[in-house]
N, C-alpha and C positions, 0 to 999 in steps of 0.2 A: 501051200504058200499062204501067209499071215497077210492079212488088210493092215496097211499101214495106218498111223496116225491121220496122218492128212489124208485119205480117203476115207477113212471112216468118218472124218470131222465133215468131208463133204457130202457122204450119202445121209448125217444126223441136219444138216443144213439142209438137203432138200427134201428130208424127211418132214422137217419143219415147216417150212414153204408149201408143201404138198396138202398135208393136215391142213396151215391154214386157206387155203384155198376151196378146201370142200366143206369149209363151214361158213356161216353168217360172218361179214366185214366184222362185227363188234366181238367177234367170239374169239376166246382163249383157249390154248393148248396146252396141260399141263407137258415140261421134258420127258414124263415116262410113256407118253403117246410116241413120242418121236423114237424112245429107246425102243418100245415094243415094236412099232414098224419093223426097223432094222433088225433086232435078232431075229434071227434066223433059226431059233430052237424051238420046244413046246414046254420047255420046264421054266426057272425063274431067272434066266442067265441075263435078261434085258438089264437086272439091276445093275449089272455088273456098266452099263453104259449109261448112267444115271448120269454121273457126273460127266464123261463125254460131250451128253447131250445137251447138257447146261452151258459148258462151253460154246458148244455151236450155235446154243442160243447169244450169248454175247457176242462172237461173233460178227452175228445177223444184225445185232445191236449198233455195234460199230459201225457198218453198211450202210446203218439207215434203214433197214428191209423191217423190221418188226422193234417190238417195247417188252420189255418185263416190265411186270409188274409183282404186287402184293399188296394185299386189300383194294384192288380194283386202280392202286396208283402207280405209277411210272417208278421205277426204282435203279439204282445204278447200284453197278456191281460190286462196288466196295462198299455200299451201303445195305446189301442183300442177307439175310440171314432164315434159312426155314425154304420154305416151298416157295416156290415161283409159279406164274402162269407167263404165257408168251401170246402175243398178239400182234395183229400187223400192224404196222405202224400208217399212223394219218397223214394224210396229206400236211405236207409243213407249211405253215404259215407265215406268210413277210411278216417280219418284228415293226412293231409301229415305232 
């Protein structure tokens, strides 16, 4: 039996969640942390859940649960181009 998309979407989401919980609040997760978690092989098959795990990280984004970024700034997904890092997102702040 095949893992479906939306299970897969969800074990690369708490794949994400997971990572960032066993590092420092300010620290980022590159998506091939998350991809390696989940496969399940010893060869380079993770790649193949590269983009996957990108998704899941938007996602997370939507949620509220964590931030992309690049160059250490918050970035949105239409605006994304190249490597990403992921990180939890902060406490929200009332708009003055």
């Amino acid at each position: 039996m095949t893992e479906t998309d939306r299970q897969l979407t969800r074990r690369l989401e708490q794949a994400i969640t997971d990572l960032l919980e066993r590092r420092a609040a300010t620290a980022s997760i590159c998506p091939s942390d998350a991809a390696r978690e989940v496969y399940e092989g010893d060869d380079e098959g993770w790649r193949a859940l590269m983009e996957p795990a990108r998704r899941a990280a938007w996602r997370l984004v939507a949620a509220g649960e964590v931030v992309v970024t690049q160059a250490g700034r918050p970035v949105t997904e239409s605006a994304a181009r190249g490597p990403i890092r992921i990180r939890r997102a902060g406490p929200r702040r009332p708009r003055s």
